[in-house]
C-alpha positions in Angstrom: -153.3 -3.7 -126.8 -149.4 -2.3 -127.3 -146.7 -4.7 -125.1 -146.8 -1.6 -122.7 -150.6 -2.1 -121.8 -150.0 -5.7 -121.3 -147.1 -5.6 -119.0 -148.9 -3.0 -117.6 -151.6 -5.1 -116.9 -149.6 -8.3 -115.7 -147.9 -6.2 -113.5 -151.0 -5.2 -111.5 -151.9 -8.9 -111.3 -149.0 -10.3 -109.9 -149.2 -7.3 -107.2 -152.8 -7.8 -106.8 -152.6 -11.5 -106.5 -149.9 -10.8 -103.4 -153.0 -10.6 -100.6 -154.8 -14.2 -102.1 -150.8 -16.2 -102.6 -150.5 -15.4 -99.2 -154.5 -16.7 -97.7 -154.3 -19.8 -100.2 -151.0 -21.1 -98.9 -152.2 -20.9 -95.6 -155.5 -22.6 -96.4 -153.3 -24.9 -98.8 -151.0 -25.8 -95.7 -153.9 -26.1 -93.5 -155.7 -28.9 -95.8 -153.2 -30.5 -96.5 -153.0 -31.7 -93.2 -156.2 -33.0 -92.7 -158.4 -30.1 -91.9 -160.8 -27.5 -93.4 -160.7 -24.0 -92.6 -163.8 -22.5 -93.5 -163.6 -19.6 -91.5 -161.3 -17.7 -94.3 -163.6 -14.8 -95.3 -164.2 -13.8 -91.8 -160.3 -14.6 -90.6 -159.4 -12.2 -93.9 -161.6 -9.6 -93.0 -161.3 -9.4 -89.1 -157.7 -9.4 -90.1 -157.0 -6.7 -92.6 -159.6 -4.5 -90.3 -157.1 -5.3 -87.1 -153.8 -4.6 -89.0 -155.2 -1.3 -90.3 -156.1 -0.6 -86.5 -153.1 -1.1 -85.4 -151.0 0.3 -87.9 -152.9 3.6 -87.7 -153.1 3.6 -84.4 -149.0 3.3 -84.0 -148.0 5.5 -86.7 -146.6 7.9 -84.7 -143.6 5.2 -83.9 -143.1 5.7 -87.9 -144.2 4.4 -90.6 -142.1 1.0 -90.9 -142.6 -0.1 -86.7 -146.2 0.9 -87.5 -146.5 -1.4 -90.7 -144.7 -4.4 -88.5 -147.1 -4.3 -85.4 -150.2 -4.2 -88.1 -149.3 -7.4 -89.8 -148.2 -9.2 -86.8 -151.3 -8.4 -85.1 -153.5 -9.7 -88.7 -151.3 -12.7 -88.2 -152.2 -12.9 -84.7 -155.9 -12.5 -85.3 -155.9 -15.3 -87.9 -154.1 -17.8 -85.6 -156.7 -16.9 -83.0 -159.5 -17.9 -85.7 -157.8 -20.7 -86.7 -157.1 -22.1 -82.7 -160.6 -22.0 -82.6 -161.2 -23.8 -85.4 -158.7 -26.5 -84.3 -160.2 -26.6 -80.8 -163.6 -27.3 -81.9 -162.8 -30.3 -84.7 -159.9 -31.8 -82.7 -160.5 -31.5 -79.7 -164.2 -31.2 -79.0 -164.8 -33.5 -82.3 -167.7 -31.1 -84.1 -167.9 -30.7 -87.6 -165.1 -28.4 -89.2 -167.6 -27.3 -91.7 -170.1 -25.9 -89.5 -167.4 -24.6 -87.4 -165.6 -22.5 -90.1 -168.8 -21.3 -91.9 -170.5 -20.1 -88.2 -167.2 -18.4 -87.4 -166.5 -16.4 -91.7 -170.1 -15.0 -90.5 -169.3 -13.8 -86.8 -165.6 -12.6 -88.4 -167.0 -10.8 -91.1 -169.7 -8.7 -88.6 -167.3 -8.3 -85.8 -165.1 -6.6 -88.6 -167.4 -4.0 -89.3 -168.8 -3.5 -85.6 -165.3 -3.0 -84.4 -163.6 -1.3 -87.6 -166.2 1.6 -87.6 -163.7 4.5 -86.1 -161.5 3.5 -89.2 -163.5 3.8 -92.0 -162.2 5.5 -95.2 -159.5 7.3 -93.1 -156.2 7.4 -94.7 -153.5 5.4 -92.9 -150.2 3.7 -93.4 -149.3 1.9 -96.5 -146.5 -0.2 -97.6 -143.8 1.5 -100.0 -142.7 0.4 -103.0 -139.3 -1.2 -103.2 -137.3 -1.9 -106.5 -134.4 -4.0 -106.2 -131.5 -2.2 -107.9 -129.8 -3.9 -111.5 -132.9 -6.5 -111.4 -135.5 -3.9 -112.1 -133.8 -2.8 -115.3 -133.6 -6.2 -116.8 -136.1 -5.9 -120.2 -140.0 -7.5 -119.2 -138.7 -9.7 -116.2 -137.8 -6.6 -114.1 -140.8 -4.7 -115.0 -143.0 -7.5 -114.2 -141.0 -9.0 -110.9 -138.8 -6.5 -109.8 -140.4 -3.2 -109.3 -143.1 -3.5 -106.4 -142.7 -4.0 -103.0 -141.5 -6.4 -100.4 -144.6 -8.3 -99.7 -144.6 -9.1 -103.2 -141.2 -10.6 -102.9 -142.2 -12.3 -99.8 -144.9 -13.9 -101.5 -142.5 -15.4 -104.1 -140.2 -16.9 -101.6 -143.2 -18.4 -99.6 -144.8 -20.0 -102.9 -140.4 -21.6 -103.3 -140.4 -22.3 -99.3 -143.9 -24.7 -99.0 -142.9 -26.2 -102.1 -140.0 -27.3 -101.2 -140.7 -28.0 -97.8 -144.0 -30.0 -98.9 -141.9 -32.2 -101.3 -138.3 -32.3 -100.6 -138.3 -32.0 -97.2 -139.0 -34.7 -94.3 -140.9 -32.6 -92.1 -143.0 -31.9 -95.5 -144.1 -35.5 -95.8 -144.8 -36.0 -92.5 -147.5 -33.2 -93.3 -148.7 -34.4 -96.2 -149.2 -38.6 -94.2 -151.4 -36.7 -91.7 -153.5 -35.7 -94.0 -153.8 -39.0 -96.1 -153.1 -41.6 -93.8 -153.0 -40.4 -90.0 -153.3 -44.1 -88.7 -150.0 -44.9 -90.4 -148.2 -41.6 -89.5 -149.5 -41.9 -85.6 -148.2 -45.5 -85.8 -144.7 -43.9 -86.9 -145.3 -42.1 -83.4 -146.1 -38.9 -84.7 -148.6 -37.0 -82.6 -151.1 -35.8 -85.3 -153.5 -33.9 -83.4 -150.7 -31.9 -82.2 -149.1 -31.4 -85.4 -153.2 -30.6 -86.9 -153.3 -27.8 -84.4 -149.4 -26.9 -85.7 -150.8 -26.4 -88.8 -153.7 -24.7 -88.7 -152.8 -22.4 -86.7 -149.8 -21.6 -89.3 -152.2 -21.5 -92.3 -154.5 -19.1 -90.0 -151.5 -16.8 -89.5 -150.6 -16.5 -93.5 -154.7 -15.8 -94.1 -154.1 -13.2 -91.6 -151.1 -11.4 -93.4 -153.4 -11.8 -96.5 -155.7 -9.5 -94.6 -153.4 -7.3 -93.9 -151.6 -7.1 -97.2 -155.3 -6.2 -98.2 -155.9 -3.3 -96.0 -152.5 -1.9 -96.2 -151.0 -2.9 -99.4 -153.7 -3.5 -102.3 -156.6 -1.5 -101.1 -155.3 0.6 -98.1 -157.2 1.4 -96.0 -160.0 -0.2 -94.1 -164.1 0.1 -94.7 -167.2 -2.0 -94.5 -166.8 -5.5 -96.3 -163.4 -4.7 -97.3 -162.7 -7.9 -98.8 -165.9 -9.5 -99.2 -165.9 -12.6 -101.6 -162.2 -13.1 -101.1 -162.5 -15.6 -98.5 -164.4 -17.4 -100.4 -162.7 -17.4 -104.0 -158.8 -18.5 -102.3 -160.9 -21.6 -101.0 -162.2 -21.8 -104.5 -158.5 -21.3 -105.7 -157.2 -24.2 -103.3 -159.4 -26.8 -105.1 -158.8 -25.5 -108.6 -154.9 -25.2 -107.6 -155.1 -29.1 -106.5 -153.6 -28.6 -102.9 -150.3 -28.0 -104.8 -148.2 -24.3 -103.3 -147.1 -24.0 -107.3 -150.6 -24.8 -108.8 -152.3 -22.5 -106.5 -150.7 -19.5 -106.5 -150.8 -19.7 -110.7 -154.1 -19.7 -110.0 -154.2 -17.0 -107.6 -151.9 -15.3 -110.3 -154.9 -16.2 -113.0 -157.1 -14.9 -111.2 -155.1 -11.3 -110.9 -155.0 -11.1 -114.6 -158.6 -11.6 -115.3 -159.3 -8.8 -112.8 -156.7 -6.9 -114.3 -158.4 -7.4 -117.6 -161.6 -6.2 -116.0 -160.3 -3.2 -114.7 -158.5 -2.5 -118.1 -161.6 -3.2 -120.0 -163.7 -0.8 -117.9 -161.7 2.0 -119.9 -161.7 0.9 -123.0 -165.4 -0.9 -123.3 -167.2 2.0 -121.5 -170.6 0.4 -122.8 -169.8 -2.6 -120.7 -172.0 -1.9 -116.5 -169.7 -1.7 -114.1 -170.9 -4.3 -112.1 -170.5 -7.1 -114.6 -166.9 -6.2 -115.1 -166.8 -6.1 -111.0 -167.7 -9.5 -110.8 -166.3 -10.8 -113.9 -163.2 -12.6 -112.3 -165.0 -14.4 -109.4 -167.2 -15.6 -112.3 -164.5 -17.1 -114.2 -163.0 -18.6 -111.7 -165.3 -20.3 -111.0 -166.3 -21.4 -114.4 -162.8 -22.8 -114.6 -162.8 -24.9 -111.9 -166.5 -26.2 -112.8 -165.1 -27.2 -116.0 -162.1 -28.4 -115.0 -163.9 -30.8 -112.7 -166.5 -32.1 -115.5 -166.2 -35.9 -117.3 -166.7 -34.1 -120.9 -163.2 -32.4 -120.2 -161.9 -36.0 -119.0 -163.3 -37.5 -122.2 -161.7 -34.5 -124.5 -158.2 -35.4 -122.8 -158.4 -38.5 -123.7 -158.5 -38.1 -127.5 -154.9 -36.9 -126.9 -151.9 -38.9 -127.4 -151.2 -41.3 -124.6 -148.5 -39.6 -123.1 -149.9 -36.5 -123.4 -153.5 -37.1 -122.1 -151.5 -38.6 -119.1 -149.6 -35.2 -118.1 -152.6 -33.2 -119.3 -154.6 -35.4 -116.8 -152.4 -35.3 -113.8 -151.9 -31.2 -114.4 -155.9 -30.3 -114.3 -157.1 -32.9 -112.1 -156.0 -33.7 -108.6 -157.7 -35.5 -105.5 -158.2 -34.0 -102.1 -156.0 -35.6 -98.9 -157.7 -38.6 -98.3 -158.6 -37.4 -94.5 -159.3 -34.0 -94.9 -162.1 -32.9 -93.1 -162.0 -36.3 -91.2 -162.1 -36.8 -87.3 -158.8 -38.6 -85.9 -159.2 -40.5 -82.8 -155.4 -40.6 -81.4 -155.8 -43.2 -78.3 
């Protein structure tokens, strides 16, 4: 493999990746302050289906107003999902897992029941953009600079939550409702409003990552268009440690290794098609199961001390302390 091939290859990754940075910040945003959001493979789905929709639909306002009303409507659609999910574990008090898992299951269906009139018709698609000087800059703008704007948008929401998680005010008042709601409410901070907030706002991003899906990565819209990535960015929040920077490396990880599989499918033709399919999904998570085991824990700590101690903090990481938890705000 020449330096070609391999930018080649990480260059297909990080546009690749663009769809899952997008649903695992949401879902990252949404834990983070206190809740679970199971319903991501459905919300993903029903969402890319409803962008195309629309999008193809209004492409005869042109092709940019056309692309706009697609995504907001995804986002749309993945708010609604999410409201729901809010409703029924904050308000009515039922269990966020049941409600998330019943609701990727009625998402993913209603997808295909109502996308049938767009199946594998060709549609709008987002254009490429290279951003002049920056592209020509050796490896870094071949890698960063020569793809399109929801790529770029995806790098300044991974720098936005960051920053807003950890250097911002608003940030930590997110991150105490989902560790310690008693002592934020006691602060007089209404945390059931600001759950709803929340999820809602993660909801929106997984619905963008839907529509990045259906017009962006793999335009167009048919049956199961996205099936298993639902489930692999919730995967991807726990390996990523509910950290924005930690995620969306892993989100970028897992890019490369399908990348890699797509690569390898040329030049190991031996290799079924089917194993290098589902290679990636695999992997990851192998990763995270071996990331998570004590044998791992005991290898870091034949390390020096110092080192075992950053090494330990980087892989591991514990949930918020009241995620998943009902709040009763009196």
């Amino acid at each position: 493999m020449d330096t070609n091939q391999l930018i080649a290859i990480l260059s297909v990754a990080i546009a690749t990746s663009t769809p899952l940075v997008f649903a695992c910040i949401g879902e990252t945003i949404t834990e983070r302050s206190g809740v679970i959001n199971l319903s991501a493979e459905g919300t993903i789905m029903l969402s890319a289906m409803a962008g195309f929709a629309v999008a193809k639909t209004t492409e005869g306002m042109g092709a940019t107003p056309s692309l706009i009303l697609g995504f907001a409507s995804a986002a749309l659609v993945g708010a609604v999902v999410a409201w729901v999910v809010a409703f029924g574990a904050l308000t009515l008090k039922q269990s966020q897992v049941a409600i998330g898992f019943v609701l990727a299951l009625l998402c993913a269906d209603l997808s295909s029941f109502l996308g049938n009139p767009f199946v594998r018709i060709p549609g709008p698609s987002v254009p490429s953009f290279k951003i002049p000087f920056l592209q020509d800059i050796p490896l870094i703008g071949e890698l960063f600079f020569q793809s399109d704007l929801l790529v770029y948008l995806s790098f300044g929401l991974i720098i936005l939550v960051w920053v807003y998680f950890y250097r911002t005010r608003p940030g930590l008042m997110l991150r105490a409702i989902g560790e310690q709601p008693a002592a934020a409410f006691a602060r007089g901070t209404n945390v059931i409003l600001m759950r709803y907030f929340y999820t809602i706002l993660g909801g929106a991003l997984m619905g963008i990552a839907g529509a990045a899906f259906s017009l962006d990565f793999k335009a167009g819209w048919s049956h199961r268009h996205t099936a298993g990535y639902g489930w692999i960015a919730l995967a991807i929040v726990i390996f990523g440690g509910w950290n924005p920077l930690r995620v969306a490396l892993s989100c970028y990880l897992f890019g490369i290794l399908q990348s890699v599989a797509t690569y390898a499918q040329s030049a190991i033709p031996n290799i079924p098609t089917q194993v290098l399919t589902v290679a990636p999904f695999v992997l990851m998570i192998l990763f995270l199961v071996l990331t998570s085991s004590e044998w791992l824990e005991r290898l870091l700590k034949l390390l020096p001390p110092a080192l075992s101690r950053a090494a330990t903090q980087t892989i591991h990481s514990t949930p918020p302390a009241d995620l998943g938890q009902a709040f009763e705000q009196d």
